[in-house]
C-alpha positions in Angstrom: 145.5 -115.6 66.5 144.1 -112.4 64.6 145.3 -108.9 66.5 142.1 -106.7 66.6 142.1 -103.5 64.2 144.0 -100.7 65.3 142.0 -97.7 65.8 143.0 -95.3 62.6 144.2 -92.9 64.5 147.2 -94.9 65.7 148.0 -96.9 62.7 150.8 -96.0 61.0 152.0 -94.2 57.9 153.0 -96.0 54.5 156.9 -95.7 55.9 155.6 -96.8 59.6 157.0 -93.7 61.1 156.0 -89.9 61.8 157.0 -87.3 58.7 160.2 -85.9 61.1 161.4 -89.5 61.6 160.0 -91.9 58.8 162.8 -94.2 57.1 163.0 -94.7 53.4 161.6 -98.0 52.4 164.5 -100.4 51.2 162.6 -103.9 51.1 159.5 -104.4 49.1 158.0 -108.1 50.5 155.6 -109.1 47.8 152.9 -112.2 47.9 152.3 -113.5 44.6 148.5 -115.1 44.4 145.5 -112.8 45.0 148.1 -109.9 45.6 150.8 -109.4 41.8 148.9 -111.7 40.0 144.5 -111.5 38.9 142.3 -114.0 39.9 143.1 -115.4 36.4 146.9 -115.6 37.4 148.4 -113.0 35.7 150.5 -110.1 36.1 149.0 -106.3 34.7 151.9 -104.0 32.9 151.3 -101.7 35.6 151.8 -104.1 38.6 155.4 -105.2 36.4 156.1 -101.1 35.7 155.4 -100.5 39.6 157.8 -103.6 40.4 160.4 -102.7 38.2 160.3 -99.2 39.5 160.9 -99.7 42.8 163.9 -102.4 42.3 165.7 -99.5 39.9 165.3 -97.3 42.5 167.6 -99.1 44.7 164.6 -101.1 46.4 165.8 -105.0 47.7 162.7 -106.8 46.4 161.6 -109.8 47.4 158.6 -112.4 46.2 157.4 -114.2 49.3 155.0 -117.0 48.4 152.9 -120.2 49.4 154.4 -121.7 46.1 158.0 -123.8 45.4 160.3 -122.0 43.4 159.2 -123.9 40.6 155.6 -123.0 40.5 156.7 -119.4 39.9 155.8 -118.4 36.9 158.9 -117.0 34.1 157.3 -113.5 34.1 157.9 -113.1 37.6 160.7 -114.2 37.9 162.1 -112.2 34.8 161.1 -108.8 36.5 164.1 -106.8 36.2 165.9 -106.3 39.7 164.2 -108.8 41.6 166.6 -110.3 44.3 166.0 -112.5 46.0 162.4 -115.5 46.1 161.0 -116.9 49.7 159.3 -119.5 48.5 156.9 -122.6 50.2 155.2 -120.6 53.0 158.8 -119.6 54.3 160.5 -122.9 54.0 163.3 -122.0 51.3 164.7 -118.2 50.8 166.8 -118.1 47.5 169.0 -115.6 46.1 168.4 -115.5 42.4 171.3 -113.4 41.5 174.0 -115.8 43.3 171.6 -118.9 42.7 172.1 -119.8 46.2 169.6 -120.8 48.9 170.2 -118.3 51.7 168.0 -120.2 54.9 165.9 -123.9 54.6 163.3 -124.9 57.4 162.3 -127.8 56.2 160.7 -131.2 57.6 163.2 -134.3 58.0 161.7 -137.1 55.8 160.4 -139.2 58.4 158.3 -136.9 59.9 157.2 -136.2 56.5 156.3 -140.1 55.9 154.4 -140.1 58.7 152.0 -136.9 58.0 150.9 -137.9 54.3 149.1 -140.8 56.2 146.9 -138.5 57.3 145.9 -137.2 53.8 145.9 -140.6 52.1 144.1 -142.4 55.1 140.9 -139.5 54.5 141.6 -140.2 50.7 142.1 -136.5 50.2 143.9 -134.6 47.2 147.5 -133.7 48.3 150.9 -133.3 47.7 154.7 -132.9 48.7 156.9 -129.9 48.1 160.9 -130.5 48.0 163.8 -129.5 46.0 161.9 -126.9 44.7 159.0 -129.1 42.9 156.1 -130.0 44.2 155.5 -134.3 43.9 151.7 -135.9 43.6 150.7 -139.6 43.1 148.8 -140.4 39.6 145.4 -141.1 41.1 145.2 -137.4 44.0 146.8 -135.7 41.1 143.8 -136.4 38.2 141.2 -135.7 41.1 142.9 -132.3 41.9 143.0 -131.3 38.4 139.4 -132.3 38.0 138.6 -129.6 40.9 139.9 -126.5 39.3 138.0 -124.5 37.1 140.7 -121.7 36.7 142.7 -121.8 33.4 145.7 -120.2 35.2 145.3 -122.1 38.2 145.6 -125.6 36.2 148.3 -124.1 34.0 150.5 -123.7 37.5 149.2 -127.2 38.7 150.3 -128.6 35.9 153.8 -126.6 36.2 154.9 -127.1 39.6 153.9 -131.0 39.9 156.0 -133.9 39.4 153.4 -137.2 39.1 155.5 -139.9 40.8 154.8 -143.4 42.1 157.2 -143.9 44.4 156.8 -140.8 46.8 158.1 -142.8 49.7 161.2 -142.6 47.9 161.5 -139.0 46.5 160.9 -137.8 49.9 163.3 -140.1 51.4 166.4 -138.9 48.9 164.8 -135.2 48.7 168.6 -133.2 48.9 167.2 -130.9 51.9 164.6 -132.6 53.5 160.7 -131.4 52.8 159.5 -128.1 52.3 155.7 -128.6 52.6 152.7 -130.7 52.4 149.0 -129.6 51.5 146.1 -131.3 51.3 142.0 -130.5 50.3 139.8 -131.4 52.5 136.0 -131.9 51.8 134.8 -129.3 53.8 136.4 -126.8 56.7 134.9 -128.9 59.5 137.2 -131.9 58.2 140.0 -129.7 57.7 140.0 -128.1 61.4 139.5 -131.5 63.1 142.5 -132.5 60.8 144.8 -129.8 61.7 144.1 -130.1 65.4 145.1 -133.7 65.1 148.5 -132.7 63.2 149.3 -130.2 65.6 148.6 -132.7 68.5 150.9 -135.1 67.2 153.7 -133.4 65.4 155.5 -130.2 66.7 154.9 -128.7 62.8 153.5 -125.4 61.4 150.2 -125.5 59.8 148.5 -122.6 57.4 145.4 -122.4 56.6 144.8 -121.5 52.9 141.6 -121.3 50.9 138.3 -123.0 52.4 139.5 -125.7 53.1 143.3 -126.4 52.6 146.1 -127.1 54.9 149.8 -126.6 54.6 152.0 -128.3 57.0 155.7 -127.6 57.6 158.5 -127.4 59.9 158.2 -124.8 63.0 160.8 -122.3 61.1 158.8 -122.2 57.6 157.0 -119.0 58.5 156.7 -116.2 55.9 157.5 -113.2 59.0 160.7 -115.5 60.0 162.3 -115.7 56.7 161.4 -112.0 56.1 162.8 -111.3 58.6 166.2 -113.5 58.6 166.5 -111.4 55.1 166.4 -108.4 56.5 168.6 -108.7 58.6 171.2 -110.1 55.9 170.7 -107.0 54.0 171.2 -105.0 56.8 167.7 -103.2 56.5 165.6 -102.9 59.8 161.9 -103.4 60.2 160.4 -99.7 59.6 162.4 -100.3 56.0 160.5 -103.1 55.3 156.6 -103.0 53.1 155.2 -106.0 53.1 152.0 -106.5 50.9 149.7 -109.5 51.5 145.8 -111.3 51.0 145.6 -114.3 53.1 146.5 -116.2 56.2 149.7 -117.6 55.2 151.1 -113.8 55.0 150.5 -113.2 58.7 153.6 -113.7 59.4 155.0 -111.7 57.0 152.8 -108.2 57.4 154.0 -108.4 61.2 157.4 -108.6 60.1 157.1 -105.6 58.2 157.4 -101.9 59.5 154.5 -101.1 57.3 151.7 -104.3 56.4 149.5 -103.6 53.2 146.4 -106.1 52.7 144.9 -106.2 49.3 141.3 -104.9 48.7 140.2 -108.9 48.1 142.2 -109.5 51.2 140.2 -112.0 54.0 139.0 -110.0 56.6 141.5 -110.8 59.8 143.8 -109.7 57.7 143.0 -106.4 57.0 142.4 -105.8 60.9 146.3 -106.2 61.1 147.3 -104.2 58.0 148.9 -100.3 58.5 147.4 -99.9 54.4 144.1 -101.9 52.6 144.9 -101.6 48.6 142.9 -102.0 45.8 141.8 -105.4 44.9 144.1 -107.3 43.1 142.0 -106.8 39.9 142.4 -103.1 40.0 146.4 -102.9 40.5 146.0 -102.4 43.9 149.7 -103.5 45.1 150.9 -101.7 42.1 149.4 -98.3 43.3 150.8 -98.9 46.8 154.2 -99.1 45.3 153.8 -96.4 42.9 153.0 -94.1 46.1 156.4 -95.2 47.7 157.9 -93.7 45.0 156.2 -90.6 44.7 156.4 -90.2 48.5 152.3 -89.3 48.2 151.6 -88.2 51.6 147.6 -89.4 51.0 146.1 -92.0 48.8 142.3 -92.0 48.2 140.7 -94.9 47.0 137.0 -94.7 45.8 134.4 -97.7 45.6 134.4 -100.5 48.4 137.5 -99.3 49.6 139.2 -97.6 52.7 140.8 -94.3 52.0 144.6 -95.1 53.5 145.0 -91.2 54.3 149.0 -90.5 55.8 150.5 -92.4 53.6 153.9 -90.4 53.9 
């Protein structure tokens, strides 16, 4: 369910709080497609700078993605003092610097083995996530390839898949169970009427992505949970937390936070949750968010299509 926009007058500041009482921000919760990364998948030297800033200024930060750890691209995960990677929608939070997975929420295989008859009974593109990697049979694998027209988009396809065919078995000796499973359907109708069915059998979690994709996973692989679980690990409360997001699977995670930033290109229920709408994510918009953190602006204007965010500290 989408919360209605908050009048302006009583949404919050960038820190969440009011100028005698506002907290420092101490966790940056960052989405990685259509939020750091262009349409054409990359990331800008400001959007790295603006990153890297924050972390060397004693910021915990935190990518929080849709994607398995895999699937992340080296750049990313090469930004200097990044901590820690919530990865699959929730599923798997990872500490990078101890290289140990802090909290799983993942399906048990035979639950898993029964849901991918769903996508392979409609004869629909899909794929399993566990261990990290993401595992597609020969034949859903070449159609899904033959659907993207986005250079960066195959290049992470093409990265984060494993082509098996025996997926019965990988999923049955996957170390910690399954992270995720996502399908294309042909067109949103199919895809709702889909997801009702799942939801009416299975006591999953199911995100709606794109047009017309679904993610399905266990009932703890929610963005807001694991940001949350994280937070508290850290010992940072909620008003420290800045989330910034684009799409439905970052619901979660913007409620989470003390203060929720959607990205200029963000779909529309989701800037009627966020405290902050950015920039686009072609015109650096998380990066000038984060850069106004540091300076402690108390107003951003943003010109163009885009709200002014006035308050920010």
């Amino acid at each position: 369910m989408v919360l209605p926009e908050a009048p302006r007058k009583h949404r919050r500041s960038l820190t969440g709080e009011s100028p005698e009482t506002m907290k420092e921000i101490r966790l940056l919760a960052l989405d990685i497609d259509g939020t750091i990364l262009t349409r054409e998948k990359r990331l800008t030297n400001r959007t790295r700078a603006a990153i890297e800033a924050a972390a060397d200024a004693g910021i915990a930060v935190s990518l929080v993605t849709g994607r398995p750890l895999c699937g992340i691209p080296e750049e990313l995960l090469s930004l200097k003092g990044l901590g820690y990677v919530i990865s699959s929608n929730g599923a798997v939070t990872t500490d990078l610097k101890l290289r140990r997975i802090l909290r799983s929420a993942n399906l048990d295989p035979e639950t898993a083995l029964e849901i991918i008859s769903i996508p392979r009974t409609h004869s629909l593109v899909y794929a399993v996530f566990m261990d990290g990697m993401g595992f597609s049979e020969p034949e859903p694998f070449e159609r899904h390839l033959g659907m993207i027209d986005n250079p960066g988009l195959e290049t992470y396809v093409r990265g984060s898949r494993r082509v098996t065919c025996n997926l019965e078995g990988d999923i049955r000796k996957a170390r910690n169970g399954v992270e995720n499973i996502w399908f294309i359907a042909r067109d949103r109708q199919e895809r709702d009427a889909l997801n009702r069915q799942i939801c009416e059998r299975w006591n999953v979690r199911t995100v709606l992505t794109e047009k017309t994709d679904l993610e399905i996973g266990c009932l703890q692989a929610d963005k807001g949970m694991a940001l949350s679980e994280l937070a508290r690990l850290l010992g940072i409360g909620k008003q420290e937390i800045l989330a910034i997001g684009d799409s439905g699977n970052d619901i979660g995670m913007l409620r989470a936070a003390g203060t929720a930033v959607a990205m200029g290109n963000a779909e529309e229920g989701i800037k009627k949750i966020a405290d902050v709408i950015a920039g686009s994510n072609s015109e650096d918009g998380a990066a000038e968010v984060i850069e106004a953190v540091l300076r402690k602006d108390e107003t951003i204007y943003h010109t163009g299509n885009r709200k002014a965010c006035h308050g920010v500290f």
